[in-house]
N, C-alpha and C positions, 0 to 999 in steps of 0.2 A: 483418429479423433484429433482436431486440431488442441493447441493449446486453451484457445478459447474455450472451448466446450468442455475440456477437465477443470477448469474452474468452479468456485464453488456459487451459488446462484445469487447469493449478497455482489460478489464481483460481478457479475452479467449485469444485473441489476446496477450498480453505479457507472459501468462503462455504458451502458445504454442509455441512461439517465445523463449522461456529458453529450451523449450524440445527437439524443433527440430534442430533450427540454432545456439544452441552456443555450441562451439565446444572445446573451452579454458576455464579451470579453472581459467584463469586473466580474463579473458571475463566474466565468469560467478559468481564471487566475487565484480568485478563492479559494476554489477547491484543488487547484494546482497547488497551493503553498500549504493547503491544510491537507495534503495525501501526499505531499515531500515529509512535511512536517515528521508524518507519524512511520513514515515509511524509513525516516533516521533514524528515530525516536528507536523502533525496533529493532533496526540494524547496532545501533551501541549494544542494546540489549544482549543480540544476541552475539555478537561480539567479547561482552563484558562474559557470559556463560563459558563460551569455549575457552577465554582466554583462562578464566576459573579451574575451568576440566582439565586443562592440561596440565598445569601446575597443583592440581593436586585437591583446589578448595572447589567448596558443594553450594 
């Protein structure tokens, strides 16, 4: 089973939705900077946990 396909159907659903319906490069730099955005957003996050775990705090 490819990577693709272990996906959960919300991601099939946006990577499809970038392939087929966006038709503007402002359209489609939007959702680039708003799926960096949140995809930092979570990395600090989860960054900020492990770094927590290790040293001891919950």
């Amino acid at each position: 089973m490819s990577f693709f396909q272990q996906q959960p159907k919300s991601v099939k659903k946006a990577i499809r939705y970038i392939l087929q319906d966006v038709h503007s490069l402002e359209t489609l730099e939007q959702l680039e900077k708003m799926i960096r955005y949140y995809i930092q957003k979570r990395k600090r996050e989860l960054l900020n946990k492990e770094r927590g775990a290790i040293i001891g705090i919950s």
